[in-house]
N, C-alpha and C positions, 0 to 999 in steps of 0.2 A: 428349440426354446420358443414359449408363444411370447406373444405382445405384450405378455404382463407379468413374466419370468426374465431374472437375467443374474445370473451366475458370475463371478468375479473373484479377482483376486489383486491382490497390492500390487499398485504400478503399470496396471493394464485398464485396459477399455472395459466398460460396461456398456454393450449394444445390447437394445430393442430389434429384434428381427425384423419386423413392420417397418419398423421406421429409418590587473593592468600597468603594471610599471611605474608604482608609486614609492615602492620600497618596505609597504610594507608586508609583513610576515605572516603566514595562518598558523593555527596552530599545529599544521600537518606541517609545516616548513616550507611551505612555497605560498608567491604571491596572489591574495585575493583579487575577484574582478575586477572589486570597486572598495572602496573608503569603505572600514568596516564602521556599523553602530554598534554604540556601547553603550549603556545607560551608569549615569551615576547618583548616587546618593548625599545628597547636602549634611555635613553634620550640624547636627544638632544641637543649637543653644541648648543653656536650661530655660532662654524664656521663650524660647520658641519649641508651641508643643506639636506643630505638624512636621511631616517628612515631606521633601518635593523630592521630584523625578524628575530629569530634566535630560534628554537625549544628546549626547558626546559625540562626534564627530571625531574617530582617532583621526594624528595623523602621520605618528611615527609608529616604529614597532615598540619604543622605549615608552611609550604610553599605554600601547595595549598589552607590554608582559610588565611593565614597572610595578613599582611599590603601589600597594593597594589604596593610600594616602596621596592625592595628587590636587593640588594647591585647595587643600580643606576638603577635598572633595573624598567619600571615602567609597571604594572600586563595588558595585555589585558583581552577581557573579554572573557567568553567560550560559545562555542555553542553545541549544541545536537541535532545528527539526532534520532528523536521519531517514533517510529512505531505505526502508532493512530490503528489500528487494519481494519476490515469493515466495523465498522460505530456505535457500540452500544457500548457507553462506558462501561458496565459488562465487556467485550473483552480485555479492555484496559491493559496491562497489571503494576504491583503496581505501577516500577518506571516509568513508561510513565504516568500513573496518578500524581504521586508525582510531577514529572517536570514540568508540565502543570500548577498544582495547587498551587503550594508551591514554587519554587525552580527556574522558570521564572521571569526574566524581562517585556520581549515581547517575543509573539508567533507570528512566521510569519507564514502562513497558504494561501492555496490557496482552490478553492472552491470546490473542493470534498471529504474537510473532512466534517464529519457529523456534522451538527448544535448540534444535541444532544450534540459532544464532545468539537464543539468550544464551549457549556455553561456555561462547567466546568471551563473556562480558567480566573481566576480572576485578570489578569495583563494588561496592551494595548494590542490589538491582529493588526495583517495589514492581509486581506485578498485579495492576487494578483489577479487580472482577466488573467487567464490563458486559456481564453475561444478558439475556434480555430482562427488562426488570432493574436492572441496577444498573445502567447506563448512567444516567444523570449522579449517582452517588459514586461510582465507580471514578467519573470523569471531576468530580469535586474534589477528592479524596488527593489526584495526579494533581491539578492544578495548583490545589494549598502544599503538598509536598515539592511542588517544582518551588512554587512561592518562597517558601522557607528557607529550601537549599540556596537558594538566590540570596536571598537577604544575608545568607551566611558566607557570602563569595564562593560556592562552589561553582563547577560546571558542569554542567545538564546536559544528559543527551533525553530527547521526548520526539514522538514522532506527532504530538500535534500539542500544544499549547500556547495557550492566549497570554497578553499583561505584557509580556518583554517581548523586545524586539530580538528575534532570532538570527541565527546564521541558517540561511538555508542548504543541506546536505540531500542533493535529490538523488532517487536510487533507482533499481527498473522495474517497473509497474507491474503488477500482475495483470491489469487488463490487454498491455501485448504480450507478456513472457509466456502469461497460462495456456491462452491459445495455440503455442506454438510449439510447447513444451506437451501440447497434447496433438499434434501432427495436423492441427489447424490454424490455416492461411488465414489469417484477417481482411484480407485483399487477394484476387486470382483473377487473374483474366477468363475472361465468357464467364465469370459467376458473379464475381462482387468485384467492384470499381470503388468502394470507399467502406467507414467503420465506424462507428460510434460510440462511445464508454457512455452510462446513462449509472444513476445512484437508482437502487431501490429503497432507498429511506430516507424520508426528509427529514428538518429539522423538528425534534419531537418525536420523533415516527413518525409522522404522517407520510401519506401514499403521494410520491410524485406524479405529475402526469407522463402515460406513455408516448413515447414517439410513435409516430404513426409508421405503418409497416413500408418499406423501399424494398422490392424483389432484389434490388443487385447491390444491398447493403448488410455486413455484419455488425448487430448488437449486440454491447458487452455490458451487464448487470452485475454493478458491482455489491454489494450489501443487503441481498434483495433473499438470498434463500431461505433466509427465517422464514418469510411471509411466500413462498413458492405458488401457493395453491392460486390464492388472490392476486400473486404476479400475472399466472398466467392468463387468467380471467381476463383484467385487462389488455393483456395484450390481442387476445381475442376478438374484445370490443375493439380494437384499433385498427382493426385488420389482419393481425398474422392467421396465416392458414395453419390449418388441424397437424398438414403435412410436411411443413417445418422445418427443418432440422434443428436438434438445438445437444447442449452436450453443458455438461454440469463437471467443470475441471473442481478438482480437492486438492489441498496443499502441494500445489505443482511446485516441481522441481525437488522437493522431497523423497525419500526415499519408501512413503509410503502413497505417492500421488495416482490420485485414480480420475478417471474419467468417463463419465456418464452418459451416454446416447441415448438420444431419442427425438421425437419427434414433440411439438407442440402439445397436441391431444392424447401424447402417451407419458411425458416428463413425471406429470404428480400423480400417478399411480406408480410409476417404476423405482421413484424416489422413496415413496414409500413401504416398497419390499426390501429394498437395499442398504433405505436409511441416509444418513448425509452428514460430512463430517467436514465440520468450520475449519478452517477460511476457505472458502470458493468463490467461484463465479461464473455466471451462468452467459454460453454464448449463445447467440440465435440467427442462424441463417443459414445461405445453402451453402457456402463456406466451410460449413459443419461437414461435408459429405464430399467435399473436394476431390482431397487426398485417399479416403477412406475404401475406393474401390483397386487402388495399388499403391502400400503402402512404401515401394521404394520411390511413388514419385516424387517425395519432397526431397530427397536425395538428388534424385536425377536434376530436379529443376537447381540444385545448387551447384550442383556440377557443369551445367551447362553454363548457366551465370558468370560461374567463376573463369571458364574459358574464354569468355568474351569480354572481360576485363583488359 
């Protein structure tokens, strides 16, 4: 296979030859870190024609599950940023399960969580097209239906929304799961001693600036593969060499996840024969090429590990 062929199938590699005890309750049943916020809602005279918000402090559980009426005040509903994990609900973590399955109204959801885990979701689900292009209306669209359902006492699970104060539900990131779930180290000894997550889309789209290149560090580009071509451009200007490793993981942990090799100067032509399929994220370092000349070593090093426990 030359430099600019590379044959694949679902689930494998794509190589380039070249290259706190307060008492109160969550609503999973066990106690929060800290004092939850709640926001509540002032009723309304009729001579008074604004609404205030004004942030609650629970401090029993008989306030945050009570009557939705509490001394005039009438209950909003709560929302929850979920951390859905990278795509295979096992990953999921209990209360991000729980919320989803149990403890939801409505899920707003936009299209790169896993179908596997919108399956779970047994209440109305709204899936935004947040495709390129419709980002801003996609994200307006989530926001006024979080809004609403709030105003209406429900509760919301959303993996990112503004205006109320959330509960935060964090989950495991794909910028360490993907790498590792593709038989790449983020961290090895004699290669890479540290790691980095970096965004490839600012606010707007605009283009962030790159890190500048560290031989014995792997970087992890999270949102960046729309714009691949111009990613890697700059990183060129920044100093990463032609010879590189880098690897483009695809809905890791999935039962259709694939992974992309190659090198710097070889990534946006090989991408381009094989195509690329959302959510990914792109790594870049010698990290990439660690494990890749004996694939039982990452085995081995956990075996060994685990002995010395």
């Amino acid at each position: 296979m030359s430099s600019t062929q590379a044959n694949f199938s679902p689930s494998t590699d794509v190589t380039a030859v070249s290259a706190s005890g307060n008492g109160l309750l969550s609503p999973y049943g066990s106690p929060p870190a800290s004092p939850r916020e709640s926001y509540t809602k002032k009723s309304v005279s009729p001579s008074t024609s604004a609404i205030k918000f004004e942030p609650t402090t629970l401090t029993g559980f008989q306030q945050q599950q009570g009557s939705s009426h509490q001394n005039g005040a009438l209950r909003v509903g709560e929302i929850k940023l979920i951390g859905a994990g990278p795509g295979d609900p096992d990953l999921l973590t209990m209360a991000a399960y729980k919320a989803i399955t149990s403890w939801a109204d409505i899920v707003l959801s936009d299209k790169l969580v896993s179908k596997e885990i919108l399956s779970l979701i047994t209440c109305p689900l709204f899936v935004a097209n947040k495709d390129k292009g419709c980002q801003a209306s996609g994200q307006q669209e989530l926001f006024e239906r979080a809004t609403l359902s709030l105003q209406q006492g429900m509760k919301v699970v959303r993996l990112k929304q503004g205006g109320y104060e959330p509960t935060i539900v964090p989950g495991l990131s794909s910028a360490v799961t993907g790498p590792l779930l593709a038989n790449i180290p983020l961290t090895h000894r004699g290669t890479a001693s540290q790691f980095l997550v970096c965004t490839g889309t600012g606010l707007l789209d605009t283009i962030p600036d790159m890190p500048t290149y560290v031989a014995h560090r792997t970087t992890v580009f999270l949102m960046a593969l729309h714009r691949l071509e111009s990613l890697i451009k700059d990183l060129v200007r920044a100093g990463y060499p032609d010879q590189l490793p880098v690897a483009i993981v695809e809905r890791a942990s999935t039962k259709d996840q694939r992974c992309v090799r190659a090198t710097i100067g070889t990534v946006v032509q090989i991408v381009k024969e094989v195509g690329y399929r959302p959510p990914g994220i792109m790594v870049a370092g010698w990290a990439c090429d660690a494990l890749t000349n004996n694939p039982h070593r990452l085995h081995d090093l956990t075996a060994t590990a685990a002995s010395e426990i």
